[in-house]
TIRO-2110 file (N, C-alpha, C; in Angstrom, 1 decimal):
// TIRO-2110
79.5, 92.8, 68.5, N, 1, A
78.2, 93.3, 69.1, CA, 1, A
77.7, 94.5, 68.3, C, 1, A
76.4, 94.8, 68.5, N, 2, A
75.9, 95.7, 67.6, CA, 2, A
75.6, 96.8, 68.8, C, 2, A
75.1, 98.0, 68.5, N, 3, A
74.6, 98.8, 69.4, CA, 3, A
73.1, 98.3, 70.5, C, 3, A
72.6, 97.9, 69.8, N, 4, A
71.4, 97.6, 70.9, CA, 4, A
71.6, 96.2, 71.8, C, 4, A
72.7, 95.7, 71.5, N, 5, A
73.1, 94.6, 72.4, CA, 5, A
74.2, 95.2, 73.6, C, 5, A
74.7, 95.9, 73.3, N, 6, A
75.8, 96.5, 73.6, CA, 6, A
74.6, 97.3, 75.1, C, 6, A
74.1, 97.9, 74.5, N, 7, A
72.9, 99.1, 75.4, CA, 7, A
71.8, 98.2, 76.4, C, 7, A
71.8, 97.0, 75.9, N, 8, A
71.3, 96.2, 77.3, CA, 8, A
72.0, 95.4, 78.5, C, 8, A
73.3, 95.3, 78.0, N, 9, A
73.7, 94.4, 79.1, CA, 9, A
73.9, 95.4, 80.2, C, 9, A
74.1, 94.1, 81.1, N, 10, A
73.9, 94.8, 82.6, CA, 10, A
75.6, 95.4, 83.4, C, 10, A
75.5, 96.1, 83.9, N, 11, A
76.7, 96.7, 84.1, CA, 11, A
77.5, 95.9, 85.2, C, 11, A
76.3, 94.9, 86.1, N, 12, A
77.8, 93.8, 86.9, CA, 12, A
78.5, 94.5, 88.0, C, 12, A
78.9, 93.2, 89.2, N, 13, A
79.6, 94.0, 90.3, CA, 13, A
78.9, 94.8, 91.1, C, 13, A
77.9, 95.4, 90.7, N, 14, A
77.1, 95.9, 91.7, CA, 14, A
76.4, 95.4, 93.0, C, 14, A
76.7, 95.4, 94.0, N, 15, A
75.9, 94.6, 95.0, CA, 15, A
75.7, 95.8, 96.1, C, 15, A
74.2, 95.4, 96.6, N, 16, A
74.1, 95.9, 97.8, CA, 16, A
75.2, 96.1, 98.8, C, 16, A
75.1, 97.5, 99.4, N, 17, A
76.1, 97.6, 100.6, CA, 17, A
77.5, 97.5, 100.1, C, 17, A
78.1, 97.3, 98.8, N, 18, A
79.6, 97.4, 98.5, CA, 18, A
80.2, 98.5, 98.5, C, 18, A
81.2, 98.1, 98.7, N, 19, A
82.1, 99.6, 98.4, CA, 19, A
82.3, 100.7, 100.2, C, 19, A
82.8, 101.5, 100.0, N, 20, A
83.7, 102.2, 101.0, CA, 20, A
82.5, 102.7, 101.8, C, 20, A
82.5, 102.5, 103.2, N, 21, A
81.7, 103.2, 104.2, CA, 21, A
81.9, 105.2, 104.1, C, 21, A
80.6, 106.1, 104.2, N, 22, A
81.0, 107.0, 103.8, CA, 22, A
81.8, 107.6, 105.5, C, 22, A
82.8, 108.5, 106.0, N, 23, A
83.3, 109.1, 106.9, CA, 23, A
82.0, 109.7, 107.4, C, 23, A
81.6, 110.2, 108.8, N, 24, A
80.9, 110.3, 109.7, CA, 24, A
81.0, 111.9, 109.2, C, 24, A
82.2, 112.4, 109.2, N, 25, A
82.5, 114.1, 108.8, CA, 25, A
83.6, 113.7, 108.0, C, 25, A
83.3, 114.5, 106.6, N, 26, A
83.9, 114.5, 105.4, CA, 26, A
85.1, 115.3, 105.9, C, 26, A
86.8, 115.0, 105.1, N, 27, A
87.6, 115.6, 105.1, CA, 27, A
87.9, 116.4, 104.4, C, 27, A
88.7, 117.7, 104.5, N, 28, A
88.7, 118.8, 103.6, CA, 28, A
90.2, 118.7, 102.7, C, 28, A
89.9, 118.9, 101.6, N, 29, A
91.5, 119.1, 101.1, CA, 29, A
92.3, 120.3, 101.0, C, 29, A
93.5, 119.8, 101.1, N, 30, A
94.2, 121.1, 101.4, CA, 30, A
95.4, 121.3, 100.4, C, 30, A
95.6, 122.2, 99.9, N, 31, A
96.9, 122.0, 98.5, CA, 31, A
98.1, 122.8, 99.1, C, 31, A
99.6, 122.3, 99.2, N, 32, A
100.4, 123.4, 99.4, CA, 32, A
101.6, 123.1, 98.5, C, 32, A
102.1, 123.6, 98.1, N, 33, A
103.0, 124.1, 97.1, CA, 33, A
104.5, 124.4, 98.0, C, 33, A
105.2, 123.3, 97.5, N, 34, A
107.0, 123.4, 98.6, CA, 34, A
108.1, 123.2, 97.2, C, 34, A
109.3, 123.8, 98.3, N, 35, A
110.3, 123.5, 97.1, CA, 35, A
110.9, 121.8, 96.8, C, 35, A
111.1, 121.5, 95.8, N, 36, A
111.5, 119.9, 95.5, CA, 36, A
112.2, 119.6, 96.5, C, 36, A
113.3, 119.5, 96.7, N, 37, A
114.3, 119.3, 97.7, CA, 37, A
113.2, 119.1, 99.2, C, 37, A
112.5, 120.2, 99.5, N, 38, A
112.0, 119.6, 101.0, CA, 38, A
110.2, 118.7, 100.9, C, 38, A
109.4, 118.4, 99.5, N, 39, A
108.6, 117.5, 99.3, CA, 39, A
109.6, 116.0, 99.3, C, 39, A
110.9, 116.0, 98.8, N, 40, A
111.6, 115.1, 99.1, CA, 40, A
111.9, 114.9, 100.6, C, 40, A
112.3, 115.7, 100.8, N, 41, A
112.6, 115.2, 102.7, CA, 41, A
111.2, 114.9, 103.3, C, 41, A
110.4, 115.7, 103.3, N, 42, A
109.0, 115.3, 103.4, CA, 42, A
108.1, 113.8, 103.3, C, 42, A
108.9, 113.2, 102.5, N, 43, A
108.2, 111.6, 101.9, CA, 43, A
109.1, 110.8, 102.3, C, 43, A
110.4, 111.3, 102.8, N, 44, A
111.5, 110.2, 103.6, CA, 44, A
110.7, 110.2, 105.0, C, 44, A
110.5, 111.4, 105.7, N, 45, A
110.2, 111.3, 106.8, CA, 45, A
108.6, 110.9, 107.0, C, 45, A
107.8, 110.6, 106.1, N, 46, A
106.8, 110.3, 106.4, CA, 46, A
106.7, 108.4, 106.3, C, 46, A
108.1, 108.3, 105.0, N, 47, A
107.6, 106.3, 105.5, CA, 47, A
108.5, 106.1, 106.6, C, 47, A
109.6, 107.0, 107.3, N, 48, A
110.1, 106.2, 108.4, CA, 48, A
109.5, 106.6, 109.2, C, 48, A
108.2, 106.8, 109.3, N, 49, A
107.6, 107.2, 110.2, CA, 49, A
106.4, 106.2, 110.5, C, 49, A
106.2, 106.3, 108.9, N, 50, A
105.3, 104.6, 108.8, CA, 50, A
103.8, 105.6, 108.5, C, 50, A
103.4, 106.6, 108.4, N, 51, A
102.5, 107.3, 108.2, CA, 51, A
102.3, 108.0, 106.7, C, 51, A
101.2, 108.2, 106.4, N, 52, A
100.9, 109.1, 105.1, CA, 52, A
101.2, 110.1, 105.2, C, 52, A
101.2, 111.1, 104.5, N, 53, A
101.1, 112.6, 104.5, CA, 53, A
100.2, 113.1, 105.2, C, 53, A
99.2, 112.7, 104.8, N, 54, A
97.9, 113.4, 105.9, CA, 54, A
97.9, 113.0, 107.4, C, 54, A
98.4, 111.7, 108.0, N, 55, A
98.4, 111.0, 108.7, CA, 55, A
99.9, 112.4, 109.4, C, 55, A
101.2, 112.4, 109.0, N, 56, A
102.1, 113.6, 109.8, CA, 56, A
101.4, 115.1, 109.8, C, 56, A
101.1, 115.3, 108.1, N, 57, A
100.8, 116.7, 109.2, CA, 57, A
99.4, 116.6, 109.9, C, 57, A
98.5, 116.0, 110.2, N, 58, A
97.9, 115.9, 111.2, CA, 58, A
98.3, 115.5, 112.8, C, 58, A
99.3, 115.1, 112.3, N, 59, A
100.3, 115.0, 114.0, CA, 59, A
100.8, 116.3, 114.6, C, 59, A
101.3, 116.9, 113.2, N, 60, A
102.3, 118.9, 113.4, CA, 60, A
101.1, 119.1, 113.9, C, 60, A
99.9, 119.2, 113.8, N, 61, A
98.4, 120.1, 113.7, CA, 61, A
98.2, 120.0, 115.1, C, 61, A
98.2, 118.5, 115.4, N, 62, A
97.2, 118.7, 117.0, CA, 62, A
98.5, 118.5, 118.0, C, 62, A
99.7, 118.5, 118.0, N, 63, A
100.7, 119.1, 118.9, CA, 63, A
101.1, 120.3, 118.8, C, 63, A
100.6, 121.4, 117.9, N, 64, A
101.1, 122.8, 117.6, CA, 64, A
100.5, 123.5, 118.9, C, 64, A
101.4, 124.5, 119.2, N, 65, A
100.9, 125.2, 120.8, CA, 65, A
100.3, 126.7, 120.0, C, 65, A
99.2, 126.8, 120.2, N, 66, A
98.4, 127.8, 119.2, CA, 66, A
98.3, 128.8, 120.6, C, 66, A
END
């Protein structure tokens, strides 16, 4: 292909309405920094738990007695 053939094709896959609905209220990200040893304990306890990361500590969050 040459450049000007190359610069008209159509890019494809694009359809109306595809792709991920946007969240009602955007989530915020949060970065924390742990020692190895307990991001490891961390990721055992989160698949026997059957949950993501975000999914446990949003459980610690809304049972915390503030």
């Amino acid at each position: 292909m040459i450049w000007w053939e190359i610069e008209n094709m159509g890019h494809g896959g694009k359809r109306e309405g595809a792709g991920r609905k946007p969240r009602p209220v955007a989530r915020e990200a949060v970065t924390v920094r742990l020692e190895p040893e307990l991001v490891e304990k961390f990721r055992k306890l989160c698949t026997a738990k059957g949950r993501s990361q975000a999914e446990q500590i949003t459980e610690w969050i809304k049972r915390a007695r503030l």
